[in-house]
N, C-alpha and C positions, 0 to 999 in steps of 0.2 A: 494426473500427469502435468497439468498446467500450474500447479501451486509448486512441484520439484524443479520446474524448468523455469519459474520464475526465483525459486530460491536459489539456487545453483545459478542464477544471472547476479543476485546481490548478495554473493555470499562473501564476497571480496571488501565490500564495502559498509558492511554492516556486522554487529556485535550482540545484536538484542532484536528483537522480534515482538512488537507487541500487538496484544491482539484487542481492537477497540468495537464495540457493538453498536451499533446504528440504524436510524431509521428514516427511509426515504421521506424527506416532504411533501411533494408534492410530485401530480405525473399519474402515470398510470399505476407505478409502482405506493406510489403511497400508502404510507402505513404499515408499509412493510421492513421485517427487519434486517439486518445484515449484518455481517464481521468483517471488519476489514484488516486486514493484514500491515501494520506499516514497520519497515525497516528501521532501527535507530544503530547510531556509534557514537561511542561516549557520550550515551545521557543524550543527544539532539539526532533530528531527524537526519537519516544518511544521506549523504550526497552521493550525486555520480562521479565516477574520476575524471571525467573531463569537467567536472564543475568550476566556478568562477566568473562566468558572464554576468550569474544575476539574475534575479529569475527563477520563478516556477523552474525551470526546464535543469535548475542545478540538482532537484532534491530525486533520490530513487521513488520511483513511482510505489503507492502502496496494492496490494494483492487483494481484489476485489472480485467476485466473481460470483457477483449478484447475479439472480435470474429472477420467474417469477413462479419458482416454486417457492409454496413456505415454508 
């Protein structure tokens, strides 16, 4: 339910969905793997519609929803 209600928040501002696989450095999570989800439109990373400051805080956040099951 949290991956619908995150996609249905940037489904407005995004065209492509790409899914990139990862792994924690360092922490308690280390060494662990993950997918994260990030929004793209036209080929670059989506922005939010009030974007324009500058700033991390323009780009839509990607869908992450690490735990510490493997």
């Amino acid at each position: 339910s949290h991956l619908l209600e995150w996609m249905n928040r940037v489904k407005d501002t995004t065209d492509e969905f790409r899914v990139c696989l990862g792994m924690y450095p360092d922490g308690e999570q280390a060494g662990r793997l993950t997918a994260i989800i990030w929004p793209y439109k036209n080929g670059q990373p989506a922005k939010k519609p009030t974007a324009g400051k500058g700033g991390d805080d323009d780009f839509e956040d990607p869908f992450n929803e690490g735990s510490l099951t493997p």
